[in-house]
C-alpha positions in Angstrom: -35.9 -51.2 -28.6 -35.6 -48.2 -26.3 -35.4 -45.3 -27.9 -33.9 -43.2 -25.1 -37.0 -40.9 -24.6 -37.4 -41.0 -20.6 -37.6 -37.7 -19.5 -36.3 -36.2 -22.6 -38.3 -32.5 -23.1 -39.3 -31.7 -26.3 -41.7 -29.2 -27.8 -44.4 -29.8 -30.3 -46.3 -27.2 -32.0 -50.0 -27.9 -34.1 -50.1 -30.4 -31.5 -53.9 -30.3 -30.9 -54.8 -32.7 -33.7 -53.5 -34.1 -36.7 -50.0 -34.9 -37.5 -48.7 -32.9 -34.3 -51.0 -34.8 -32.3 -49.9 -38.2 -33.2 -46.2 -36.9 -32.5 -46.8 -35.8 -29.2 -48.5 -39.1 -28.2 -45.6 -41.1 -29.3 -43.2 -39.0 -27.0 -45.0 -39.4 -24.5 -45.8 -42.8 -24.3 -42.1 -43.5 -24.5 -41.6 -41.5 -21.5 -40.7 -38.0 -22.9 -42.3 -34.7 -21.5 -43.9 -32.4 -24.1 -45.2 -29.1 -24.6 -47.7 -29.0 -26.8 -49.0 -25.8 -28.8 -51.8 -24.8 -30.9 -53.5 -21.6 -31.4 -57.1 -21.9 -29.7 -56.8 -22.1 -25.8 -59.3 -24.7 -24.8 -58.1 -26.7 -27.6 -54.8 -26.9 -26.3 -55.5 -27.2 -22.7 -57.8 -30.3 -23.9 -54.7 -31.7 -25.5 -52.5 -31.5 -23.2 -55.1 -33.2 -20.2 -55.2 -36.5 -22.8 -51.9 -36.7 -22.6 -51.2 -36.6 -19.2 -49.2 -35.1 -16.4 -45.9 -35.8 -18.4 -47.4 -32.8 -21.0 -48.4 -28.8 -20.5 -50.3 -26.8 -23.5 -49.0 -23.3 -24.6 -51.7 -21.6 -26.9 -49.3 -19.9 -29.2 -49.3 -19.1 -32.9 -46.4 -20.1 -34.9 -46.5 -16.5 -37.0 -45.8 -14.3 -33.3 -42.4 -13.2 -33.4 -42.4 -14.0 -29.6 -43.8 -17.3 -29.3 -40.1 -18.6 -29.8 -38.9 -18.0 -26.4 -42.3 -18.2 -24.8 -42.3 -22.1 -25.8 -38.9 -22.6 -24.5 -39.4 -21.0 -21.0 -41.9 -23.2 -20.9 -40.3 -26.2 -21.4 -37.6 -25.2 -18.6 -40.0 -24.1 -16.5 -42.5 -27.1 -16.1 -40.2 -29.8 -16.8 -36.6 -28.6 -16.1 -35.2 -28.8 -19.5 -35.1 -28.6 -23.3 -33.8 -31.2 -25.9 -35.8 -31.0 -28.8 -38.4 -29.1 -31.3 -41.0 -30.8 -33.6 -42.1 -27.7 -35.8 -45.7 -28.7 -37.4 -48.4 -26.4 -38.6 -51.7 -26.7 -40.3 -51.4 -27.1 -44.2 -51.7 -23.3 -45.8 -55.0 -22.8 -47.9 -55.4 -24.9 -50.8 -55.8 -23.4 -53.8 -54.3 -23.3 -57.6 -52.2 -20.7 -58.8 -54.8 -18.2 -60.0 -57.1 -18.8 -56.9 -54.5 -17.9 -54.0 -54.7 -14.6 -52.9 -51.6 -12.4 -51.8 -53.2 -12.8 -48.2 -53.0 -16.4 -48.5 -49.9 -16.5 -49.3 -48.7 -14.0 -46.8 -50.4 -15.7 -44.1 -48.8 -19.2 -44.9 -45.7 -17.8 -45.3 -45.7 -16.4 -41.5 -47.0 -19.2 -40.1 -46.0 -22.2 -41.8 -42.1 -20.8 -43.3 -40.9 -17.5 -41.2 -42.4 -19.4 -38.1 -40.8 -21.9 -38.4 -37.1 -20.4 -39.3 -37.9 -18.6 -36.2 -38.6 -21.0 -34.3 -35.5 -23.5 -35.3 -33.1 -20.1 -34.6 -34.5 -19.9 -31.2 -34.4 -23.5 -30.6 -30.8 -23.9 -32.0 -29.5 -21.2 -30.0 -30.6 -23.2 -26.3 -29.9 -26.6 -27.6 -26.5 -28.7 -26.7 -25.0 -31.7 -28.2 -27.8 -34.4 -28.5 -30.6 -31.8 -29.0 -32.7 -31.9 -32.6 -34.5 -29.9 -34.4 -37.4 -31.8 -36.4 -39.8 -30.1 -39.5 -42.9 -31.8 -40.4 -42.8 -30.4 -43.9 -45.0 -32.7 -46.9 -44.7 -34.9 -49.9 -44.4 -31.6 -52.0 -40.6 -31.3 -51.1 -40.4 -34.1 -53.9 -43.0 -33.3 -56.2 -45.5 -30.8 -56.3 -49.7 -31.7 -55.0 -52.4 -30.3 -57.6 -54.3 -28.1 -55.8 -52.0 -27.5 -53.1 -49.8 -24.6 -54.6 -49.6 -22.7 -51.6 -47.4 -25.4 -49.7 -45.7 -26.3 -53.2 -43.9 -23.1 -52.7 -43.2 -22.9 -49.4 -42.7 -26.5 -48.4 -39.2 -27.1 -50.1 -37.6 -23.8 -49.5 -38.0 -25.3 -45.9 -36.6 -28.4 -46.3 -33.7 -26.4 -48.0 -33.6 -24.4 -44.8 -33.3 -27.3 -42.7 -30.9 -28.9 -44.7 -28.5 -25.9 -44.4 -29.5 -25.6 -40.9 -28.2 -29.6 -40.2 -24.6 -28.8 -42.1 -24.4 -25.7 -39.7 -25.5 -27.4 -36.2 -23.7 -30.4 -36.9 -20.3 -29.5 -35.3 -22.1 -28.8 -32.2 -23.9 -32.4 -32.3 -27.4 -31.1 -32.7 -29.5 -32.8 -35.3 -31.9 -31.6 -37.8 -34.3 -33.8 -39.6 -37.3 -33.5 -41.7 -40.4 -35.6 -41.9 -42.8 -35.8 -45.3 -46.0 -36.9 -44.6 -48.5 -38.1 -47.8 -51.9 -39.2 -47.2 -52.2 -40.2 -43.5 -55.3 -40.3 -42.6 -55.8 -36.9 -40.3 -58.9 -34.5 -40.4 -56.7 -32.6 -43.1 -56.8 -34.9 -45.6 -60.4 -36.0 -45.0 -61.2 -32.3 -45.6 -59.1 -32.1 -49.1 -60.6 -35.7 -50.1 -63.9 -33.9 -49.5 -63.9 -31.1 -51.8 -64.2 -33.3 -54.4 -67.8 -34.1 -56.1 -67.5 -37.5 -55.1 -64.8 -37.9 -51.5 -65.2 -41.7 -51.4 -63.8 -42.3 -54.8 -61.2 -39.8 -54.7 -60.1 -41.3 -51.3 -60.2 -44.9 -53.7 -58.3 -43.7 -56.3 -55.8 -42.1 -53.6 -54.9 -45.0 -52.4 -54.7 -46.9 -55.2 -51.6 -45.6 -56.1 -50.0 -45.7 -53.0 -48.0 -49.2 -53.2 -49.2 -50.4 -49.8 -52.8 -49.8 -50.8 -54.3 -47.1 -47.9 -53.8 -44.0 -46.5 -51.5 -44.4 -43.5 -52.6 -43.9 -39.5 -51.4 -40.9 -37.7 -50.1 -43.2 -35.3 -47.9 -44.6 -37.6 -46.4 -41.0 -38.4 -45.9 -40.1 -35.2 -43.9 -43.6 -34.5 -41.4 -42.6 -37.2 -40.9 -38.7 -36.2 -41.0 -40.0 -32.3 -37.9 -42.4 -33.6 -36.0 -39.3 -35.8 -36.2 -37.1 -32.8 -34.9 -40.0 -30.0 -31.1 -40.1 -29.3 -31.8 -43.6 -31.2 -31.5 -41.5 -34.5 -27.9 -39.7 -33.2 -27.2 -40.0 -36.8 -29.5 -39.7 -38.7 -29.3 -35.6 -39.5 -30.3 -33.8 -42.4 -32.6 -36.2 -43.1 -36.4 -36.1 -45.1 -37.6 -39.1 -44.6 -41.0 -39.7 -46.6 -43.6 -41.3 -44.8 -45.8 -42.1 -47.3 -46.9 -46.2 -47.6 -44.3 -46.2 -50.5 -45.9 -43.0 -52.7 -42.8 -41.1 -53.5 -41.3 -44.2 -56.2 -38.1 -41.8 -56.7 -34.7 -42.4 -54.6 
């Protein structure tokens, strides 16, 4: 199946590992051009040499105000174009109620919410028909993580975001979708799994209630978003489509 993806120009934020990553390798190996983004320099000039000549690295925080147009200049610079924004960001601190600090939460809320909104506006304002706008939000749009209250709170009030945002963009043919990640096997989760007393039998008891019995591979992740940001998804908007191995047992 082609997914329409040759010489398509998309930008990817977080894309120096993790969940980003795994998006950005998809694109590209179906013949998109990326930028990629993440905060540390080296970091992102190192991601951006794996992925070859069809990809350039922006180091760029998601919480700057001006990153928005920064990322898009880049795109029409290097590669002539821009059709497409994958919004990821490191998960905010973990944390229960009573341990999150107001900086905590002020920091995840500029990076990983008001970023993002600023980002989509920016994005939605250069797009035409055929262009998306993609969020990799979590599992916690459903139903809330223990120990993860931080992107409890935050994580849904962006999915309503970009659920508003597909109704609005839709007369002009752009897309928005939304991707929920569970437990995919990333340096993210590993590190959650590990501040437990005991991270081999949490990681066991994890994945014993997912229905397909493991924690899913990044490179399975970044298949599905790759496909929900290809013209072979034209309509599929609005969508929050769980990638989980089955977790989420709701409709």
């Amino acid at each position: 199946m082609d997914l329409g993806l040759k010489d398509r120009v998309y930008v990817v934020t977080g894309a120096t590992r993790g969940l980003g990553n795994a998006v950005a390798r998809e694109l590209v190996a179906d013949g998109a051009k990326v930028v990629v983004t993440g905060r540390d320099e080296k970091s992102v000039a190192d991601a951006a040499s794996a992925l070859g000549p069809n990809a350039v690295g922006v180091a760029a925080d998601n919480a700057d105000p001006e990153v928005s147009a920064r990322l898009i200049a880049a795109a029409r610079e290097h590669f002539g174009g821009f059709d497409g924004i994958l919004v990821s960001v490191g998960g905010p601190a973990p944390g229960f109620v009573a341990d999150n600090t107001d900086e905590q939460w002020q920091s995840a809320f500029e990076s990983v919410f008001l970023g993002a909104v600023r980002l989509a506006r920016a994005a939605a304002d250069e797009l035409e028909a055929g262009g998306v706008i993609g969020f990799v939000l979590s599992g916690s749009v459903h139903e809330p993580i223990p120990g993860l209250t931080i992107s409890n709170g935050l994580r849904p009030g962006l999915a309503g975001f970009a659920k508003s945002l597909a109704d609005e963009l839709g007369p002009r043919g752009i897309r928005v979708v939304g991707v929920l990640p569970a437990r995919i096997d990333t340096d993210r989760v590993r590190e959650l799994d590990g501040m437990s007393a005991d991270p081999e039998a949490t990681r066991a008891a994890n994945e014993s209630r997912i229905p397909l019995r493991r924690y899913g591979r990044p490179e399975e992740f970044g298949r599905a978003a790759a496909f929900l940001l290809s013209p072979a998804a034209s309509y599929l908007t609005g969508i929050m489509l769980p990638v989980d191995g089955g977790m989420r047992h709701g409709f």
